[in-house]
C-alpha positions as CSV (number, residue, x, y, z in Angstrom):
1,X,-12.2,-15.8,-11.9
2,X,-13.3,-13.5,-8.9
3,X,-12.5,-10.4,-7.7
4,X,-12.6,-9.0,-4.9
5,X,-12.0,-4.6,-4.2
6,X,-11.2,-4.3,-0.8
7,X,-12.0,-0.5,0.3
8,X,-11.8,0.8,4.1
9,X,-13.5,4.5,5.0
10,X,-12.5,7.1,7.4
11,X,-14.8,10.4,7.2
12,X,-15.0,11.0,3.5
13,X,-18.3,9.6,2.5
14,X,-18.5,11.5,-0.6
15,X,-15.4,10.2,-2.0
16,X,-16.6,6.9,-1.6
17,X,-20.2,7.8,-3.4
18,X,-17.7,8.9,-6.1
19,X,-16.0,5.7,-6.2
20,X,-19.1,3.5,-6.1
21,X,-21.1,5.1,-8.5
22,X,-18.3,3.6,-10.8
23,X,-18.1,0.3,-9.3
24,X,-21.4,-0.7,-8.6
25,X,-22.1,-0.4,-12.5
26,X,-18.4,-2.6,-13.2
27,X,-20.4,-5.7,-10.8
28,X,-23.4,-5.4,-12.7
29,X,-21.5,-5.7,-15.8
30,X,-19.2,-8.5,-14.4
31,X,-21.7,-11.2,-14.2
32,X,-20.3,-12.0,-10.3
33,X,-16.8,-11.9,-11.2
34,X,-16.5,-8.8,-9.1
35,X,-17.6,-7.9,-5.5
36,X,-16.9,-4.7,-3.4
37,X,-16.0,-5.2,0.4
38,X,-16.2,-1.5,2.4
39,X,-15.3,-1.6,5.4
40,X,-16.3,1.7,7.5
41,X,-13.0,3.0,9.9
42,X,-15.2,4.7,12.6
43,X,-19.4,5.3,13.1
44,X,-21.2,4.8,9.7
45,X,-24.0,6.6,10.5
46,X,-23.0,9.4,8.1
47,X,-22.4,6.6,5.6
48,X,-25.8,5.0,5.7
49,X,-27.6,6.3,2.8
50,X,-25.0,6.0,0.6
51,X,-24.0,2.4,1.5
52,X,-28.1,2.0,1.4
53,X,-28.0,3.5,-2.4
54,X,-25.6,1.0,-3.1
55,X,-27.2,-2.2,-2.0
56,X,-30.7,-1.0,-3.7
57,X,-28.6,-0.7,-6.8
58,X,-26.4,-4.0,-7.0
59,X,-28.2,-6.8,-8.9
60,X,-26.3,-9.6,-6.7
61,X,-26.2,-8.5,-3.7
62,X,-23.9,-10.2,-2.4
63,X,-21.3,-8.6,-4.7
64,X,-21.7,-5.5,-2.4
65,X,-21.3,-5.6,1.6
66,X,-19.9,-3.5,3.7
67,X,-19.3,-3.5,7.4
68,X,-18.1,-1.0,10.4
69,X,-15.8,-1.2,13.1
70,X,-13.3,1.4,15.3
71,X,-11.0,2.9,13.9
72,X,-7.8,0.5,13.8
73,X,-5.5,1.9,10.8
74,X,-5.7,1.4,7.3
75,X,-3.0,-1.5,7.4
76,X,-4.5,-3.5,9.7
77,X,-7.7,-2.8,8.6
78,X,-7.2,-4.1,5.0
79,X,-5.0,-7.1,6.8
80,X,-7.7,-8.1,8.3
81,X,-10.7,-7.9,5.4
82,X,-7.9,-10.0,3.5
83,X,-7.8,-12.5,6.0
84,X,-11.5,-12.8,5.6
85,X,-12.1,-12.8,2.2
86,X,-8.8,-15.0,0.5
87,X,-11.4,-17.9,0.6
88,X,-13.5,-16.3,-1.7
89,X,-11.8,-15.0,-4.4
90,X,-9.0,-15.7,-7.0
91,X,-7.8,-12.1,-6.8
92,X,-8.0,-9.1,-4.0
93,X,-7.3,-5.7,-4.6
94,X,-6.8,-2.5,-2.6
95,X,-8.7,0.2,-4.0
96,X,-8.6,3.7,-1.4
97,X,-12.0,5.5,-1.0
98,X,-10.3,9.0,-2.9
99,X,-9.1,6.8,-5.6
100,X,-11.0,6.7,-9.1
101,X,-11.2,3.7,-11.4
102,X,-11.1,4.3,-15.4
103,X,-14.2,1.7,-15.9
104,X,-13.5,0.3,-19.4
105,X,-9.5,-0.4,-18.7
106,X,-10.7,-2.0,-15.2
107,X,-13.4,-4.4,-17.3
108,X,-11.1,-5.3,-19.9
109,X,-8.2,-5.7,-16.9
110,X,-10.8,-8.5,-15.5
111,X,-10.5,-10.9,-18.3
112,X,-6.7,-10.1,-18.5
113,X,-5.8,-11.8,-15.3
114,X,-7.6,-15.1,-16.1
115,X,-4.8,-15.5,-18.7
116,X,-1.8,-15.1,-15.9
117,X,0.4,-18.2,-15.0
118,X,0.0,-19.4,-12.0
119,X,3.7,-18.8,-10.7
120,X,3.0,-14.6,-10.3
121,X,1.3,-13.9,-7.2
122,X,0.7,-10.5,-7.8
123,X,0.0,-7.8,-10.2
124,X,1.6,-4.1,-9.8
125,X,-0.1,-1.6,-12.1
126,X,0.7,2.2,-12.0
127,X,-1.5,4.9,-10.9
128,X,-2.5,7.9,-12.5
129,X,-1.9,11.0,-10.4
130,X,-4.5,13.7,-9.7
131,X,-3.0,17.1,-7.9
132,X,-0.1,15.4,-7.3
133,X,3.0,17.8,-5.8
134,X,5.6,15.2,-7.8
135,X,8.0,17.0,-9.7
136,X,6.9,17.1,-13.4
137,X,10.7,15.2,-14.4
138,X,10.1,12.9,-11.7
139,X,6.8,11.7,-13.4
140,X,8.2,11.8,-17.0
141,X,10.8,9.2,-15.1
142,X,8.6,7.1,-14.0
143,X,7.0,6.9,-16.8
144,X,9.6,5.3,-19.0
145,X,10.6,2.9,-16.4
146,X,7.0,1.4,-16.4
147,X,7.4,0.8,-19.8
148,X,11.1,-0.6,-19.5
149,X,9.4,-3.2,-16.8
150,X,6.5,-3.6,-18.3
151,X,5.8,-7.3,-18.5
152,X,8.9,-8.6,-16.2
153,X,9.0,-10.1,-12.8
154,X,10.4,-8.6,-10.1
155,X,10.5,-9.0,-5.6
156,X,8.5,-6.0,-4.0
157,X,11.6,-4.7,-2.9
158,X,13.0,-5.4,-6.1
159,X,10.2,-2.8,-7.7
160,X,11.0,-0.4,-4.5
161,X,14.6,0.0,-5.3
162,X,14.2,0.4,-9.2
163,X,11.2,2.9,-8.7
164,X,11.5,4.4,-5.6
165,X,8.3,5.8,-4.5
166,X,5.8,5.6,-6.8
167,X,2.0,5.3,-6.5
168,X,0.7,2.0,-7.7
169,X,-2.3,-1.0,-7.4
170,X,-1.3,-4.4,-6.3
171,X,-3.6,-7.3,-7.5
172,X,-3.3,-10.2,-5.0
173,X,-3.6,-13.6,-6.0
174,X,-5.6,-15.1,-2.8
175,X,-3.6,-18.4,-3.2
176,X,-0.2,-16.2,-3.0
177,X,-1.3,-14.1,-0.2
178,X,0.6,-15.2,2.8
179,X,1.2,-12.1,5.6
180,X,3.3,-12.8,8.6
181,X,1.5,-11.2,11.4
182,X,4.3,-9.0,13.2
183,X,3.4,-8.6,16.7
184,X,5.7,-5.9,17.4
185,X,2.9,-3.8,15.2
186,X,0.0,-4.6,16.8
187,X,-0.2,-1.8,19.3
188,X,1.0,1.2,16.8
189,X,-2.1,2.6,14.7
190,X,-0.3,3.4,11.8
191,X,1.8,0.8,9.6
192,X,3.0,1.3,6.2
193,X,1.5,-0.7,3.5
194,X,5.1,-1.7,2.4
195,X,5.4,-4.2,5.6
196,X,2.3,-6.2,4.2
197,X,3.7,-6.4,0.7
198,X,7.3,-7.5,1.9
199,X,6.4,-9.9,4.0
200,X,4.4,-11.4,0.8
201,X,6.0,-11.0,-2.2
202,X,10.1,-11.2,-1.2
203,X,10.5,-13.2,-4.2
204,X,10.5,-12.3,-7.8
205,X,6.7,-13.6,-8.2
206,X,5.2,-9.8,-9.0
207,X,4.5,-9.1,-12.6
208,X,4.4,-5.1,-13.6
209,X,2.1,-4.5,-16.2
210,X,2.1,-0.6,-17.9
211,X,-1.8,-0.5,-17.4
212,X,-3.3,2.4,-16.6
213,X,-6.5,1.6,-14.0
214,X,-7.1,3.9,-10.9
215,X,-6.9,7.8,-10.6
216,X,-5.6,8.7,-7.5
217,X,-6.2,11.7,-5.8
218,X,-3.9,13.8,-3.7
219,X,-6.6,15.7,-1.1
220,X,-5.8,19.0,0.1
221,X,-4.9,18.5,3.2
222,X,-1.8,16.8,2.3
223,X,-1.5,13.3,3.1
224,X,2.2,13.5,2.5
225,X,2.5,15.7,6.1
226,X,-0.7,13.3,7.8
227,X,2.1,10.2,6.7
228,X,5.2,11.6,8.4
229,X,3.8,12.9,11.2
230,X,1.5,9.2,11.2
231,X,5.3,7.6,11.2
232,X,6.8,9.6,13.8
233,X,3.8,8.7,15.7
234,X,4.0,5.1,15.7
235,X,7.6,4.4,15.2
236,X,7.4,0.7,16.2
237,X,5.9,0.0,12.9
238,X,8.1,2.0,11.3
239,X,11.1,0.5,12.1
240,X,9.7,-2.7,11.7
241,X,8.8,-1.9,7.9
242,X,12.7,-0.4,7.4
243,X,14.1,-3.5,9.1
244,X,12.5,-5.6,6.8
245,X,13.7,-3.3,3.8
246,X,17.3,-3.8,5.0
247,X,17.2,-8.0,5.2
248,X,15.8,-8.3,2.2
249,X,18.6,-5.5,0.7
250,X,21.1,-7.9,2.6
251,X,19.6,-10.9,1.0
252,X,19.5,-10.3,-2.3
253,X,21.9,-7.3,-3.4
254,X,25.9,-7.8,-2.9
255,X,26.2,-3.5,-3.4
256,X,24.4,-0.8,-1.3
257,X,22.1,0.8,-2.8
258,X,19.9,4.1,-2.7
259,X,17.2,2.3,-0.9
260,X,19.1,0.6,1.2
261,X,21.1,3.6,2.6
262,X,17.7,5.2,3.2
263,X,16.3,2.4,5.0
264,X,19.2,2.3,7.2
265,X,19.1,5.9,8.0
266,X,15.5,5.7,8.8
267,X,16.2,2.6,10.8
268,X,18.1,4.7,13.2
269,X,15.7,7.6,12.8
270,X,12.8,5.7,14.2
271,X,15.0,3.6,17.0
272,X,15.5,7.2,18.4
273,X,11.7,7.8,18.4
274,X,11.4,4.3,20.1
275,X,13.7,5.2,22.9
276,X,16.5,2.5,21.5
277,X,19.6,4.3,21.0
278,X,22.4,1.0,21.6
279,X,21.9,-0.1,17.8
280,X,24.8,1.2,16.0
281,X,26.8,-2.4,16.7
282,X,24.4,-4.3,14.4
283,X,27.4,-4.8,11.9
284,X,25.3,-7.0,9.4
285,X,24.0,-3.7,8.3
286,X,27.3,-2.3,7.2
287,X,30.8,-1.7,7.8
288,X,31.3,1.5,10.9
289,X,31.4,3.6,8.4
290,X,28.1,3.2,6.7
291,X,26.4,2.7,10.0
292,X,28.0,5.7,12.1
293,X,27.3,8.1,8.9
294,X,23.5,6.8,8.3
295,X,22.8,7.1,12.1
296,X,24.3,10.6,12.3
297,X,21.9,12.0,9.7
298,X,19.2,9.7,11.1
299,X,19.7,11.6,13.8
300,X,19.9,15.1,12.9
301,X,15.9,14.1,11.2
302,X,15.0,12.8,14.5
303,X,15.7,16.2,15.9
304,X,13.8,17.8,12.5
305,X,11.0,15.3,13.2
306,X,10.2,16.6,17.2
307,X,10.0,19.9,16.0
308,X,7.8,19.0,13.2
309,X,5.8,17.4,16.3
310,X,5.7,20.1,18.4
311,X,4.2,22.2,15.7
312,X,1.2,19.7,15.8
């Protein structure tokens, strides 16, 4: 079975030497089972020696290529190397440029997924967390439930509402991989990965394995400030992602949950940033109650989230 890690690139060259000094010994190893896709978000002129390193290094070389192209976001970015490369390959994976693989459980994880049934259509593994701000309890948490759900099937927003958020690899079977295009995105520059993986996997077809594979590295500069402000930014996308969060709720749960109340608040959040404030009537989101209370507090954030703008 083949492989393909899908990696896009935004100004951190370094990081991605990091990465590939690890993967570009995993292809060699792999006997063509694996290939590496970069993509370069921007100029790769700073990039050049590096991604020339690699390619002098690869023993099949066409296990490694890379390309560049303007800056377009990370979601539509990896939408569209997917899109490209589902032909050829049995499984694609997202692996981010500060991320780190643990090289022996990644082999070993190779032969693994030749063994599962055809029915799961993706794999969700946990991350390991570098310099991550998450509350030590919060981790210890996560932890056991990863080993509750280890081994079961579950929907995408079935994983969301049982874990919350949680930093994790998704393994895409190429056959299963089917993303709706949402034209109301297309214009924002910043979409959460959650739309892609909603529109995908809203069935129970996602199998959770406890395997440790990928480091991932929380930078300095905070990329959980860079995300917030990214969302207030473009809030088209993010009301499409929360909208999609609440149909599925409506579809599959018969009791509100923790998730779903957030959704909904965010729902009206981002409206506000959109400039569409006649959305309270929707009652297939909740009884008055539940909607007038979520869009008061999603209001009150919308105020937070200007100031937090302006301070930009």
């Amino acid at each position: 079975m083949k492989t393909i890690i899908i990696t896009s690139s935004y100004k951190r060259p370094e990081l991605l030497q990091r990465l590939g000094d690890i993967i570009i010994p995993l292809i060699n190893k792999t006997d063509r089972t694996l290939k590496w896709r970069v993509v370069i978000d921007g100029p790769a002129e700073e990039y050049k020696f590096i991604l020339n390193k690699f390619s002098e290094k690869v023993i099949d070389k066409s296990s490694f290529t890379w390309s560049e192209q303007k800056n377009i976001g990370k979601f539509k970015s990896l939408v569209k190397i997917m899109d490209e490369e589902k032909t050829q390959c049995d499984w694609l994976v997202n692996i981010d440029d500060d991320d780190v693989l643990i090289n022996y459980r990644f082999e070993s994880f190779l032969n693994i997924i030749e063994t599962i049934p055809l029915s799961v259509k993706a794999i969700l593994v946990p991350r390991l967390m570098l310099k991550s701000p998450t509350h030590y309890l919060a981790q210890i948490y996560k932890k056991k439930l990863f080993k509750k759900y280890d081994q079961k099937i579950i929907s995408y927003f079935g994983f969301k509402d049982k874990f919350g958020d949680v930093d994790t690899s998704i393994f895409i079977r190429s056959t299963g991989y089917k993303f709706k295009h949402n034209n109301e995105v297309l214009n924002d520059s910043f979409t959460s990965e959650s739309l892609l993986y909603l529109d995908s996997f809203p069935n129970e077809d996602i199998l959770i394995l406890n395997n440790h594979l990928v480091y991932s590295q929380y930078l300095a500069q905070g990329l959980t400030g860079l995300s917030k402000h990214n969302r207030i930014s473009n809030p088209i996308s993010a009301v499409a992602t929360y909208k999609k969060f609440l149909e599925q709720g409506i579809e599959i749960k018969s009791k509100i949950s923790l998730l779903y109340v957030k959704s909904l608040i965010n729902y009206y959040r981002f409206n506000l940033h959109a400039n569409k404030k006649n959305i309270i009537n929707n009652k297939k989101y909740g009884n008055f109650i539940i909607r007038f209370i979520a869009s008061s507090i999603g209001e009150i954030i919308f105020f937070y989230d200007k100031l937090l703008v302006k301070k930009k």
